[in-house]
N, C-alpha and C positions, 0 to 999 in steps of 0.2 A: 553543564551536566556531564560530556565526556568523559572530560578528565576528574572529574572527581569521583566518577565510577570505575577506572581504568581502562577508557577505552583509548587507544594509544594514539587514537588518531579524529580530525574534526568531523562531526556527524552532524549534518544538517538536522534542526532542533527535531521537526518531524519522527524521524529516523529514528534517532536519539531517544525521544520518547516513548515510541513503540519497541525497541528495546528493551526499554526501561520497565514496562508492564511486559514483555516476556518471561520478567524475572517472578511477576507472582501469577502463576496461573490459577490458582484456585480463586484471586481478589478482580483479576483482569476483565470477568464480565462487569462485576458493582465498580470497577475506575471506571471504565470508560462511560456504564452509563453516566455517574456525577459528573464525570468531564463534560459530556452531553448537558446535562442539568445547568450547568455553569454557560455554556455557552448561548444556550437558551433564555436564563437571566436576566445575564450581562446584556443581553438584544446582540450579540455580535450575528446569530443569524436564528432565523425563526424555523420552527420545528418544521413543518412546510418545505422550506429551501433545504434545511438538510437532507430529509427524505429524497428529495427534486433530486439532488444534487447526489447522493448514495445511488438511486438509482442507474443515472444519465452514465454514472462513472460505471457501474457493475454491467450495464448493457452495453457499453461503448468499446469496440474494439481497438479503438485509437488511445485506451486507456494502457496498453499494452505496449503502444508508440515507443520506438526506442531500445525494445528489448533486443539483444543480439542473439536470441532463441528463438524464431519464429515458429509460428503458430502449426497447427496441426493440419488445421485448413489452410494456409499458405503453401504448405509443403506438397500436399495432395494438388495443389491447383500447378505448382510446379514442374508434378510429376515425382517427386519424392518421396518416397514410403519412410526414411527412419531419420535421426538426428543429421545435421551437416556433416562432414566430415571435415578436418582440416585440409586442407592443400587440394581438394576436390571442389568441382562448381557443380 
């Protein structure tokens, strides 16, 4: 899907996809629910564990894991009131 959209470089399919539905905002709510619909189907996972699993992710701070912007509460518990700065600890 990249490269056949012009994206110059490898986008992991995820990614890729949700890109790809940035392109129609007025249709992006009705994809993704049919996406849902589909996956539900198929059985690849049951309405139940999606939810489970939407959830676990939207409460989990560890969902953020990795970000090189740290949190607001990070920052506060550090003693830092605004963004990092470079060359500063």
């Amino acid at each position: 899907m990249d490269g056949e959209r012009g994206y110059p470089w490898h986008l992991p399919p995820a990614l890729a996809l949700h890109l790809e539905i940035l392109r129609y905002p007025i249709l992006a709510r009705r994809i993704r629910e049919r996406m849902r619909q589909e996956l539900f189907a198929r059985g690849i996972i049951t309405p139940e564990a999606f939810e489970a699993e939407v959830r676990e992710k939207a409460l989990s701070p560890s969902a953020w894991r990795g970000s090189p912007i740290p949190s607001a509460r990070s920052r506060r518990r550090n003693g830092r009131s605004g963004w990092p700065r470079s060359g500063t600890s």
